[in-house]
N, C-alpha and C positions, 0 to 999 in steps of 0.2 A: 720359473717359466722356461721353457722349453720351444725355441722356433725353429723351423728349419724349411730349405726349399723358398718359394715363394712367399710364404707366411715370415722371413727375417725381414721383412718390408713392413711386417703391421706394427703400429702402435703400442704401445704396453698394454694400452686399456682396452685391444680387440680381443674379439674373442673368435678367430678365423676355425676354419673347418679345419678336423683332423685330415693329417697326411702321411702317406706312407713314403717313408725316406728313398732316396733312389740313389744311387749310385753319381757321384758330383755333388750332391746337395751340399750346404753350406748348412750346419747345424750350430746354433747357438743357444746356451744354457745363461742364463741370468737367474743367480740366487739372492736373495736380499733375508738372509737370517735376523732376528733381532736375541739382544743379548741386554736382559737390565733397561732394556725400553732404548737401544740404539739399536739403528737398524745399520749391521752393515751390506755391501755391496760387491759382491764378486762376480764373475764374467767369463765365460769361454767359451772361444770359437774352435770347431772342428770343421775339418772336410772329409766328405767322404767320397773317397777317389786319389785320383793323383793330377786332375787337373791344375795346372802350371800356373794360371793366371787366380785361381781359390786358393791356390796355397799359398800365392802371393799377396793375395789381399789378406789373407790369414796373418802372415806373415809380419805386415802392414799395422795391422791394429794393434798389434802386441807390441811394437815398434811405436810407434803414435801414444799408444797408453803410457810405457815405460817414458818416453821422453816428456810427455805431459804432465806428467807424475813429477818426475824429478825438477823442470820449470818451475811447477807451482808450489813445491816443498821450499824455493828460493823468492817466492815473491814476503814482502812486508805489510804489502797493503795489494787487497784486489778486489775486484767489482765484478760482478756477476759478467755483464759485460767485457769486459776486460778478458775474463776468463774464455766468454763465447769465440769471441774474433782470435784469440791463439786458438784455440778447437778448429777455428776454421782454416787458420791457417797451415795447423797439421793435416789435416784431411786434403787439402791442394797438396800438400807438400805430396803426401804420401796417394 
């Protein structure tokens, strides 16, 4: 899946109109390959431009991923839950 522009707002499950990328746009690429019937999930965000405050958020979520990642690789026990409200709280954070 391929979003970018105004379309990184839709849903997984939209199926929003083609767009021609513009210069600023926020492009984001989500691959979910499967291997032996697991699916995994990789992710990346591009800007296209040099705007300061998209490269910031760019910045941000690679930031927010890595530290969420490393959190939950130390939990023992976690609840779906559990897990959402740190998501939420990286996301204020950041």
């Amino acid at each position: 899946m391929v979003r970018a522009g105004i379309n990184t707002l839709e849903p997984y499950t939209a199926d929003p109109e083609n767009l021609i990328l513009q210069d600023g746009d926020i492009v984001f690429f989500d691959f979910h390959p499967v291997f032996n019937g697991w699916e995994a999930d990789l992710g990346r965000t591009y800007v296209l431009g040099n705007d300061p405050l998209k490269q910031k958020i760019k910045a941000d979520i690679q930031a927010a991923w890595l530290e969420g990642n490393e959190w939950y690789w130390k939990q023992n026990s976690l609840t779906g839950a559990k897990f959402f409200e740190y998501a939420v709280s990286l996301a204020n954070k950041y």
